[in-house]
Steps between C-alpha positions, in 0.01 A plus 500: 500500500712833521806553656326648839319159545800354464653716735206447743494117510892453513520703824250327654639175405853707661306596802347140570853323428630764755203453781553094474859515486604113636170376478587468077779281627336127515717375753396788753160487394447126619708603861232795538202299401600246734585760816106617419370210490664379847516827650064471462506198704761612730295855578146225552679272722690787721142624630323146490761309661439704841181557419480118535678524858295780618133408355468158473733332820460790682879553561600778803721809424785247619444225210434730237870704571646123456314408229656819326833389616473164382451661144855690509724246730649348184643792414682474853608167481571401138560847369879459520538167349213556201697767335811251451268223430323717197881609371532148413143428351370636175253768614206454257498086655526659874187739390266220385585282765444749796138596325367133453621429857314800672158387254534122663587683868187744492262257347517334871310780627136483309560131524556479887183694534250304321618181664458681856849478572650856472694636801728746592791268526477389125497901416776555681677194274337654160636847543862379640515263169360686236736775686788295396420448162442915444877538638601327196293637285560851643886412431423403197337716333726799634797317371338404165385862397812629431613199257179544294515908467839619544633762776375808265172391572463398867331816598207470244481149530452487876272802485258338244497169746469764773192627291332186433560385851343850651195427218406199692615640851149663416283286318636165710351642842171589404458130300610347800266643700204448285619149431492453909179617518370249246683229505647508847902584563600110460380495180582820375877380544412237184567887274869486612513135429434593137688748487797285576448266247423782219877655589648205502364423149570913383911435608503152298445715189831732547721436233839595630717169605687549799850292509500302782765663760795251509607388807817662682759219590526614796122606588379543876170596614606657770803745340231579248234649746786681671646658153105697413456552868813684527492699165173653638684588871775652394324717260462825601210551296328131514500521847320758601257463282466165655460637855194729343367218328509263814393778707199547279369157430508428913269741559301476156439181650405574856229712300364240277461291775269712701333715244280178386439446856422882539254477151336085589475562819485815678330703271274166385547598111383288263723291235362716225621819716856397580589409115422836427655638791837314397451566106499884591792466690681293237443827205806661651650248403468509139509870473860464653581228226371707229741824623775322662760545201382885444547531905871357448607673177365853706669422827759268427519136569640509835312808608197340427561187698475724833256761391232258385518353847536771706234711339212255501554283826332768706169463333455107661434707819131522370450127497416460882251787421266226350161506602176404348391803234737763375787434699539131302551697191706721677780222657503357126583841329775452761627164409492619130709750537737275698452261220610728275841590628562146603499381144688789336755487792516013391549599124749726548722278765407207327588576118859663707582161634445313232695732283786505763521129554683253238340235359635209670454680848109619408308176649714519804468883543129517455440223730717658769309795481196357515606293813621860652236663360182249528619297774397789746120419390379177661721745836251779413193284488566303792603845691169644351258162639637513857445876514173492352420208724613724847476899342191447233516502137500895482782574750686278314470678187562791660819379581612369196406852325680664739793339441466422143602900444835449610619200273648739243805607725719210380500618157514890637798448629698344229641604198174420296409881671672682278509260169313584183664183284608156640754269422483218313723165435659437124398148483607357172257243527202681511361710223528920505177497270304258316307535209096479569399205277106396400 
């Protein structure tokens, strides 16, 4: 061997180490593995569980908008508390818990409909519990990144769970929809269900002990939730991005509720034909993970926050443009592109708060924003079934398109304008870098 194979094979063993970056760190590895692994089931059940509603009971434009809201209301109503509850758990216990809990939930579904006894009531029960359990393990998992990498590394490490998530934003629709048209939607759910369990098992294997928070003398539920609520409100940066991000997800949700109705019904497409539909859309979405932290380091981290938004909103206009042919393929080049900004625009905000927040405040800040920020979803859905239900499916999207290109204005007209680098806090307690480890 001379010395240019030697030079040869040690920068591609450089260029790999560089391209996998966290994933050689074991710890990370196992968190990842386990977000794919869920994330597949999550993408399956997301189109089967309507599916379900809309197919097989038959649901009107009316039930399927609650159903949708029954999947986000635990983000309005336990949002606030979760995020204290989770600063005094040990994340990696919350993580399994909340997967396991959603497998046993789901498994209701297939069941129910073998024995004949499936109805829209008991979905409406499924989605609001196993919507309870992903508010903790949303928390969670938020809160527990940033102990296992280190705040050097909270860009790349939400952008490659960004990645794998966008991977099976793609492949999850279309399996879903060929798993409905084989197996049926009820049973189709069973994928999730193992899913679940397979996460579950994936975060047991993390070797990183968390000490168990110790308990403040003088600890109240109640000051807690107030102390995250009110570092994200009187931030001048958190909280616009917060109005944005509500803004967003109400109408994101007002869409999702009608565009199956739109795709099942009104245009009578096949299973097959809507997984595809949604796995196009969902490309964007991995495209944006893949650039988001060249996007920020050319723009700047707080330019990029409006600019991704504001710059790819306008495209969901095409989505009410959905017919049968070329104008399907058309409305999901549209939601790609959305998709796209969307995701670089959550990396960026995201991997900001969790830099800016301290440790002990991090459970109780990302739950508050995700009460602000995801508690305007089962509002969006619910808005989006009793407009369907009186305006149609399509002037409903219409609406929510319309609208949806204004949401960047918040974070327009703040500071993060004009910002190329964003603060951060000097928390003693959490690591500035950490050492990737095999």
């Amino acid at each position: 061997m001379d010395i240019l194979d030697v030079w040869l094979i040690s920068g591609e063993a450089a260029f790999v180490k560089m391209r996998l970056g966290l994933l050689r760190q074991f710890d990370y590895r196992q968190l990842w593995m386990a977000d794919v692994i869920s994330q597949l089931g999550v993408q399956v059940s997301s189109l089967a569980l309507p599916l379900v509603a809309v197919l097989s009971l038959e649901a009107s434009r009316f039930e399927v908008g609650l159903l949708a809201a029954f999947e986000t209301a635990a983000f309005l109503l336990i949002g606030l508390p979760a995020g204290a509850w989770v600063d005094r758990l040990r994340r990696r216990r919350v993580l399994v818990a909340a997967d396991l809990g959603r497998a046993v939930i789901l498994a209701s579904v297939p069941l129910a409909w073998w024995t004949g006894l499936l109805t829209m009531p008991q979905l409406y029960v499924v989605a609001l519990l196993a919507g309870g359990l992903t508010v903790f393990f949303d928390v969670a998992h938020q809160t527990y990144l940033p102990y296992l990498v280190g705040a050097d590394h909270l860009l790349e490490g939400n952008a490659k769970l960004e990645g794998a998530r966008g991977v099976n934003q793609i492949a999850g629709p279309t399996v879903a929809g060929l798993l409905v048209q084989w197996i049926t939607a009820p049973f189709a759910v069973v994928v999730n269900v193992v899913g679940y369990l397979a996460s579950a098992f994936v975060v047991t294997r993390i070797r990183q002990v968390e000490q168990q928070p110790a308990p403040a003398p003088d600890a109240n539920l109640r000051r807690e939730i107030m102390e995250g609520l009110r570092f994200v409100l009187r931030s001048r940066l958190l909280r616009p991005i917060a109005a944005c991000s509500g803004a967003a997800n109400f109408l994101a949700a007002m869409t999702n509720a009608m565009l199956i109705v739109l795709l099942a019904r009104d245009l009578g497409l096949s299973a097959g034909t809507i997984g595809v539909f949604f796995s196009l859309c969902s490309a964007g979405a991995l495209v944006g993970a893949l650039a988001a932290q060249r996007v920020a380091d050319r723009l700047g981290h707080g330019r990029t926050i409006w600019i991704a938004m504001a710059a790819s909103s306008p495209f969901e206009l095409l989505i009410p443009l959905a017919q049968r042919g070329w104008l399907l393929w058309l409305a999901a080049t549209g939601a790609a592109i959305a998709w796209f900004g969307s995701v670089i625009y959550n990396i960026t905000q995201l991997s900001f708060r969790q830099r800016l927040t301290p440790d002990r405040l991090l459970g109780r800040v990302n739950a508050s924003m995700r009460f602000l920020v995801w508690g305007t979803m089962p509002l969006g859905a619910l808005a989006g079934g009793v407009l369907g239900q009186y305006l149609g499916a399509r002037t409903t999207l219409v609406v929510a398109a319309i609208c949806q290109t204004l949401v960047f204005l918040p974070t327009f007209l703040s500071p993060l304008r004009t910002m190329r680098e964003l603060p951060t806090v000097d928390d003693p307690q959490r690591p500035a870098k950490q050492a990737a480890q095999v």
